[in-house]
N, C-alpha and C positions, 0 to 999 in steps of 0.2 A: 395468581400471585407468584409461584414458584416459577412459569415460565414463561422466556420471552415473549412479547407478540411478534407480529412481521415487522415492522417498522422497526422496533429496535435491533433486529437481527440484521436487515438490510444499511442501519447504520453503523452497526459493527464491522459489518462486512464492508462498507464505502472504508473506514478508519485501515482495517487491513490491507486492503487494494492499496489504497495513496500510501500508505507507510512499506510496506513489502512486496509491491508488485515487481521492482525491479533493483537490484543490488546497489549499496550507493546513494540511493532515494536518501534513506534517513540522513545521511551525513552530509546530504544537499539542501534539503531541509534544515538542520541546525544551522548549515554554513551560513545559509540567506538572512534564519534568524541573527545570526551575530553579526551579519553585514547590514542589516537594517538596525540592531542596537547601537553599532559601532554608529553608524550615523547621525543617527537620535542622539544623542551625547556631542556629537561634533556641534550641531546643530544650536541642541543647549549653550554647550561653549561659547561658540561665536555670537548667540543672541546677549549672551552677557555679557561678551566682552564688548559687546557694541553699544548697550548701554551704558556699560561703565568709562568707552573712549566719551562719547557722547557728552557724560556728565562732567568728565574731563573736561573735555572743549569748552562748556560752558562756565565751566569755574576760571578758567584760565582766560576765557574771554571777559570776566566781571574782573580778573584781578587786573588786566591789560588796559581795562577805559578807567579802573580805578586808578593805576600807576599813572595814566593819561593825564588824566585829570590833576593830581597831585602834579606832575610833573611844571604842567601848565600855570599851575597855583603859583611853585616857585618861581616859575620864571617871571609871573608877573611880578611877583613879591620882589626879587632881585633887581629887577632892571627900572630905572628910574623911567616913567613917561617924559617927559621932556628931553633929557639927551638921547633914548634909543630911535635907531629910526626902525623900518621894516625889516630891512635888511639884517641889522644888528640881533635883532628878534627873534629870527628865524635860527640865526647862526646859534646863539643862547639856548633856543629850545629844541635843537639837532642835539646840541652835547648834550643836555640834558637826556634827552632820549637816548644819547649812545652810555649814559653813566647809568640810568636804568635797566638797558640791556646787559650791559656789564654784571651788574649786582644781579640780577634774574639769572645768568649763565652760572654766576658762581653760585649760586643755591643748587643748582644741578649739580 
């Protein structure tokens, strides 16, 4: 019990070699450490921010067909069937969409 066997001596000795064999080592060794940390955290970052443009995009695409859809409501609401023709229709539900772009711009 007091004393080493061979195995554990032969890996003390591997631990000294790779840490002290040559000047330098150790502080190349930490540097890789903190260049492999450094990136692990980048890594992190960007997976989350990616998730959360993601959830973005999708929110923003339920408010867009919801705005659609609204938009479309009024315009049927507004325009009489008998006197619009296609034409007329179109033109109605352009502004309409440029007055909802409008109100979206100014929430930003």
């Amino acid at each position: 019990m007091g004393a080493f066997s061979l195995w554990q001596w032969l890996v003390v000795l591997a631990v000294v070699l790779i840490l002290f064999a040559r000047p330098g080592k150790i502080s190349g060794i930490m540097g890789d450490f903190g260049k492999g940390l450094k990136s692990f955290k980048k890594g992190m970052k960007d997976e989350d921010s990616s998730i959360n443009s993601e959830a973005t995009e999708n929110t923003s695409h339920i408010e867009n067909v919801e705005e659609n859809a609204s938009v479309e409501k009024t315009v049927r609401e507004k325009a009489p069937a008998s006197n619009a023709t296609p034409k007329k229709k179109a033109a109605k539900k352009k502004a309409a969409k440029k007055k909802v772009a409008k109100k979206k711009a100014a929430k930003k």
